[in-house]
C-alpha positions as CSV (number, residue, x, y, z in Angstrom):
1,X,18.7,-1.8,2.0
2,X,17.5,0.3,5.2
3,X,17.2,-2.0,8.3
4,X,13.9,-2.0,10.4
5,X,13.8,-0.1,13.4
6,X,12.9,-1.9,16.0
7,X,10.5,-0.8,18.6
8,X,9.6,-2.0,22.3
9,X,6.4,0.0,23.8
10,X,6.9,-0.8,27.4
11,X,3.7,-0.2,29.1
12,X,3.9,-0.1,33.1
13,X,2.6,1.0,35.9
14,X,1.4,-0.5,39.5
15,X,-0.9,-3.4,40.4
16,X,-4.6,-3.4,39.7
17,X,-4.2,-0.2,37.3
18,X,-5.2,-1.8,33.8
19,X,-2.2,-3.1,32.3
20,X,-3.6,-6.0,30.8
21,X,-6.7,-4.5,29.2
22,X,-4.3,-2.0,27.5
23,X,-1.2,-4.2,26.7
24,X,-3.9,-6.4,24.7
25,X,-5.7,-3.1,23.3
26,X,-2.1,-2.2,21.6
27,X,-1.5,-6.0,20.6
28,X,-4.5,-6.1,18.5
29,X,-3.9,-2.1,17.0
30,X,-0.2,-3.2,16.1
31,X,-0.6,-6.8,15.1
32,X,1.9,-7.8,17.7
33,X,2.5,-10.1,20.8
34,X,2.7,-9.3,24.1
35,X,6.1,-10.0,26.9
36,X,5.3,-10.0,30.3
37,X,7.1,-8.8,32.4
38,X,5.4,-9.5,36.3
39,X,7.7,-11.7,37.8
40,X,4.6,-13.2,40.1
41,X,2.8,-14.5,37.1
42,X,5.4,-16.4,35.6
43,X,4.3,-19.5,38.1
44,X,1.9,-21.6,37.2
45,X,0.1,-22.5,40.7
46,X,-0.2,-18.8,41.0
47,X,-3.1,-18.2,38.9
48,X,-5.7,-16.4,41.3
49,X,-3.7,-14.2,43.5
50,X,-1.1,-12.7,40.6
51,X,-4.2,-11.6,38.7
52,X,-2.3,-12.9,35.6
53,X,-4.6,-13.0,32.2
54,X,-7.6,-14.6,32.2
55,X,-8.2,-17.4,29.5
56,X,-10.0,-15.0,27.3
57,X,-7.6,-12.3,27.9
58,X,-5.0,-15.0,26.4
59,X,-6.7,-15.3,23.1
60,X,-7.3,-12.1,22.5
61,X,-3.5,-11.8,22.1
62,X,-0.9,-13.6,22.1
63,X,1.1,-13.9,25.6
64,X,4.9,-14.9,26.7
65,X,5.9,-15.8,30.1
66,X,2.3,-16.4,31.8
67,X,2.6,-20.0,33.8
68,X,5.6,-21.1,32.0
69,X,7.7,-22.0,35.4
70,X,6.7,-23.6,38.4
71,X,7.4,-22.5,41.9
72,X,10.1,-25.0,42.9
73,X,12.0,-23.8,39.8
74,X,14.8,-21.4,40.8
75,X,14.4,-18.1,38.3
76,X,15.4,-14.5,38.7
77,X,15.9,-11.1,36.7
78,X,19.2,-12.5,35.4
79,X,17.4,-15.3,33.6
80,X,14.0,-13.3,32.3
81,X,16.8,-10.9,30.4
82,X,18.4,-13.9,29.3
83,X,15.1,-15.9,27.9
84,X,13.8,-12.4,26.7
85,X,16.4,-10.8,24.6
86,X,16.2,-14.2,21.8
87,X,12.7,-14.1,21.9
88,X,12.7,-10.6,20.9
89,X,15.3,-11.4,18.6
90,X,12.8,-13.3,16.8
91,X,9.6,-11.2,17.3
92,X,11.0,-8.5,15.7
93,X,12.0,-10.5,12.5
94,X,8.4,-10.3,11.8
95,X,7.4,-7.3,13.8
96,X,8.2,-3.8,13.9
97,X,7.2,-3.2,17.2
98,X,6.8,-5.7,20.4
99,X,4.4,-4.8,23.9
100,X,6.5,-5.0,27.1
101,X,4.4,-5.0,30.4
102,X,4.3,-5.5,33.7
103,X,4.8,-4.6,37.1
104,X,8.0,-5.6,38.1
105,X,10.5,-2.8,37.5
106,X,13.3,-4.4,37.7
107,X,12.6,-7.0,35.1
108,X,11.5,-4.5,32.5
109,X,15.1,-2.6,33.2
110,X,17.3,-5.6,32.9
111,X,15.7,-5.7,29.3
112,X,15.7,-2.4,28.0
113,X,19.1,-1.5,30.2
114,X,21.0,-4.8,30.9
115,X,21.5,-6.2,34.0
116,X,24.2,-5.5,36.8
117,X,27.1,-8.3,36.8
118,X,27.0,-9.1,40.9
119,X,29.7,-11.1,42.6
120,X,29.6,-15.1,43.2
121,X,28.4,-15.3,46.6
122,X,30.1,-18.3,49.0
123,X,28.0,-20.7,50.4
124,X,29.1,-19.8,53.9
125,X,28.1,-15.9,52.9
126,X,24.3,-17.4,52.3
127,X,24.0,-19.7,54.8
128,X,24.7,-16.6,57.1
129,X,22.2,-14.4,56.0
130,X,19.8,-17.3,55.7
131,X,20.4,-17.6,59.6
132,X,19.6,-13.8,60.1
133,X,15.8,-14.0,58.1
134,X,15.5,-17.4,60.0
135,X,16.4,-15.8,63.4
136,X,14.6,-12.4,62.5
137,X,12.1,-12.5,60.1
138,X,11.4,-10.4,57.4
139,X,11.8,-7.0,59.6
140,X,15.5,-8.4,60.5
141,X,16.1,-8.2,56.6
142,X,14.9,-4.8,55.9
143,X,16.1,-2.7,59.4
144,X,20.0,-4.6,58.1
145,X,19.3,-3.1,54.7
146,X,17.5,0.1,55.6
147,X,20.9,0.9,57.9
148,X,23.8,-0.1,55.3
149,X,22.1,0.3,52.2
150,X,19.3,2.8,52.3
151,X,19.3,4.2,48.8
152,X,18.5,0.7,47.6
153,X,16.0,0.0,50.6
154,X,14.2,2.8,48.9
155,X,13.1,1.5,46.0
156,X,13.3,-2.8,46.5
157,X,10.7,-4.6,47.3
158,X,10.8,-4.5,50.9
159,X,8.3,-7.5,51.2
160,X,10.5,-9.7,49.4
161,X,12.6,-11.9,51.5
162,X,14.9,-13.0,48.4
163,X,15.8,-9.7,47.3
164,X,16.7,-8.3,50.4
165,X,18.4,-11.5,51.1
166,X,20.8,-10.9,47.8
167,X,21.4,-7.3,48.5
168,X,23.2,-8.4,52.4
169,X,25.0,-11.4,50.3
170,X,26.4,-9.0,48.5
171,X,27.5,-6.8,50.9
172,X,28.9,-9.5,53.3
173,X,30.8,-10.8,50.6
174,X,32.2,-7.5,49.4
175,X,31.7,-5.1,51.8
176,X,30.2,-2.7,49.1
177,X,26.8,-2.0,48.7
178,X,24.0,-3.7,46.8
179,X,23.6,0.0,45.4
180,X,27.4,0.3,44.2
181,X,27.4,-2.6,41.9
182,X,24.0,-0.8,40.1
183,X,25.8,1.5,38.0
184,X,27.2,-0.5,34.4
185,X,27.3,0.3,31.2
186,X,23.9,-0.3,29.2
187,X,24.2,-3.2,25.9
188,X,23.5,-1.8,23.1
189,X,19.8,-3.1,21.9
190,X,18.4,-3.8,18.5
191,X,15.4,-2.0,19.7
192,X,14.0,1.6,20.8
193,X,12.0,1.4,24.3
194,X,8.8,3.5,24.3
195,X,7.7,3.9,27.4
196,X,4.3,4.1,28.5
197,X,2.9,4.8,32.2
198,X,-0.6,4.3,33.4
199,X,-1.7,5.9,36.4
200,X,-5.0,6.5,38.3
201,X,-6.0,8.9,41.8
202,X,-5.1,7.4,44.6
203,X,-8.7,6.5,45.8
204,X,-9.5,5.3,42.5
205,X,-6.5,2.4,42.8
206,X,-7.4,2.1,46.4
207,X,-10.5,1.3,45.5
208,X,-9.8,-1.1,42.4
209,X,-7.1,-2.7,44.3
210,X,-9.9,-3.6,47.2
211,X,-12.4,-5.2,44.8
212,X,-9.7,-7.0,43.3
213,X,-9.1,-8.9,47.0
214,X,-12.6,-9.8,47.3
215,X,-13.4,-10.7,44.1
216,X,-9.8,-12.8,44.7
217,X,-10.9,-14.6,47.6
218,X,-14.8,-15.0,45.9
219,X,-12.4,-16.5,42.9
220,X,-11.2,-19.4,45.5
221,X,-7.3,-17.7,46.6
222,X,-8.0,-19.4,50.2
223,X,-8.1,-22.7,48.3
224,X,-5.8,-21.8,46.1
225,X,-3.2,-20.7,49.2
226,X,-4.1,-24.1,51.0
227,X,-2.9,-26.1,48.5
228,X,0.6,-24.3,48.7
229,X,0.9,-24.6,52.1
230,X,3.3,-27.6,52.0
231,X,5.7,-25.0,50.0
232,X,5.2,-21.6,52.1
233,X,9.0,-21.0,52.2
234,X,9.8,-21.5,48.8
235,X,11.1,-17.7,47.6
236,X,8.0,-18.1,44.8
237,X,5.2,-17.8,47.6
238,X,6.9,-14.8,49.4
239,X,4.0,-12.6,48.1
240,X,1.6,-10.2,48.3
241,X,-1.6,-12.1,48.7
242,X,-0.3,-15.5,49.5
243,X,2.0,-14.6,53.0
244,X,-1.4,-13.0,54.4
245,X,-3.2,-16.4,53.9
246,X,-0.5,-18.1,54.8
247,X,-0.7,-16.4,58.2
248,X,-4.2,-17.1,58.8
249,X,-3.7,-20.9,57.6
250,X,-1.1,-20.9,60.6
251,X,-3.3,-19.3,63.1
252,X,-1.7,-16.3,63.4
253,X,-5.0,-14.0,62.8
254,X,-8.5,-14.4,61.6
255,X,-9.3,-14.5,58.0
256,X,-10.7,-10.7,57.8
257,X,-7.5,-10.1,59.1
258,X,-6.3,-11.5,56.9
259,X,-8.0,-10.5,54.0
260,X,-7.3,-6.6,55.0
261,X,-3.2,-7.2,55.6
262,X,-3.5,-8.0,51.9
263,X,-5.5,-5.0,50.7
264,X,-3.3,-3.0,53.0
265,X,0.3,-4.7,51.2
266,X,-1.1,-4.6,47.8
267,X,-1.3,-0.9,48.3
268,X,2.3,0.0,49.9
269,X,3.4,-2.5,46.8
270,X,1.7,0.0,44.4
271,X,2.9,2.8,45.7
272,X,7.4,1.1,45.7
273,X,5.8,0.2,42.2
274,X,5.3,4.0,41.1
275,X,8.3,5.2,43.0
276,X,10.5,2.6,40.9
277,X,8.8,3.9,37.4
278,X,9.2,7.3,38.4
279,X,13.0,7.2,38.4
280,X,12.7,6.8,34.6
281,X,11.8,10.3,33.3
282,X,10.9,8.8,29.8
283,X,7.9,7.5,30.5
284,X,4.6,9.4,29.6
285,X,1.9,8.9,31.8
286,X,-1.9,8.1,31.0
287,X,-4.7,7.4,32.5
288,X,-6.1,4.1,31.3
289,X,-9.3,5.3,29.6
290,X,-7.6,7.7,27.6
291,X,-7.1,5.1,25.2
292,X,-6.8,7.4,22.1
293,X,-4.1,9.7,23.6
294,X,-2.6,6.2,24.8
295,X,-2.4,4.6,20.7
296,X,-1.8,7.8,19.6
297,X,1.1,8.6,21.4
298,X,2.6,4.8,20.5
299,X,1.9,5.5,17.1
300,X,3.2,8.7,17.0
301,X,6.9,7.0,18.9
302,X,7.5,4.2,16.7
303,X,6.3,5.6,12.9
């Protein structure tokens, strides 16, 4: 008897583009269930500013790893590959083809290609480079990573403390590169990723990515951020969105300041976000509304 071909349709892209509204549109056309794959959804006091799935949204398909950890729980790319690969293990038992999505690049690699094995760091190793973001901030982190490590500085997530944090543990513990250790040889998968990119103009994401932070703060995110201010250094909260309010909760600029610092990070995210995808010359790229070329084209990759 022939075995079923499995099929992943990985649909990415950067924040504020549409991925939702189309991940659930090929959910209901396939009969299928939908992975997510945005590492700043997973927590569940991050419901306003992550712009995870609404309630509705949530019905109209059914959703894995939205509000399933909290932010005191300690959870990276290593474990998301290690939760997702049995789930898919079971989705695909009783369906051809699963929806991947999300904005977090990384994440949706470590599934489809594995994840690099990194070195045990010592404690003394993280205790030091906890002293240097400490000492110097979130600018001391990136210029150490932008001078020893610059091909990874290009693509990480330059606002997030944690990562850059990991890539100098590394590198003090080994004296290699973060970069170096990026290079292994891919598992073999029971399923075929289809990639799918969505893309809009520049101005037209701007734009979207704008009335997405006011209708954010008209939503309640100030009230939403005050409530997490106990917790601001937890590596959950180090995040578009919430380090902006954050600063204006501490009195470091006024709230329309503050509102603008996140429209302005939301957009250099979107754009490390399209530089990451763009590494991957698989993906075919789509403009949201072109929802027919978008099915057909899934359709057409796992008959």
């Amino acid at each position: 008897m022939q075995t079923q071909k499995n099929f992943l349709i990985v649909l990415a892209g950067p924040t504020a583009v549409g991925k939702t509204t189309t991940a659930i549109l090929l959910a209901k056309h396939f009969n299928t269930e939908i992975i997510s794959a945005d590492s700043r959804q997973f927590y569940r006091e991050l419901k306003i500013g992550t712009a995870a799935p609404s309630f509705n949204e949530l019905q109209q398909a059914k959703h894995h790893f939205i509000h399933h950890l909290s932010i005191h729980q300690k959870y990276d790319v290593a474990d998301f590959e290690r939760d997702t690969i049995p789930l898919l293990a079971n989705l695909f038992q009783k369906k051809k083809t699963v929806i991947l999505t999300g904005g977090s690049g990384l994440y949706i690699d470590a599934v489809c290609n594995g994840i690099d094995k990194m070195p045990e760091i010592d404690q003394h190793v993280r205790r030091q480079v906890h002293t240097i973001y400490t000492e110097e901030g979130l600018e001391g982190l990136q210029n150490l990573i932008q001078k020893i490590d610059p091909e990874y500085f290009k693509t990480v997530d330059q606002l997030n403390p944690r990562r850059l944090q990991r890539a100098l543990e590394v590198f003090f513990q080994t004296g290699n590169t973060f970069s170096s250790f990026r290079i292994n040889n891919r598992p073999q998968r029971f399923f075929t990723p289809v990639y799918l990119g969505l893309e809009r103009p520049r101005g037209e994401l701007i734009g979207r990515i704008n009335a997405r932070t006011e209708q954010m703060m008209t939503d309640g995110l100030l009230d939403e951020v005050q409530n997490l201010l106990p917790y601001q250094q937890l590596n959950a909260l180090q995040t578009v969105g919430y380090k902006e309010l954050f600063g204006y909760l501490n009195g470091l600029y006024s709230l329309e300041e503050a509102v603008e610092k996140i429209k302005v990070s939301t957009r250099q995210y979107a754009k490390r976000q399209m530089t990451w995808f763009r590494k991957n010359q698989d993906y075919r790229w789509f403009h949201p509304r072109d929802t027919d070329s978008i099915i057909e084209f899934a359709a057409q990759k796992t008959e």
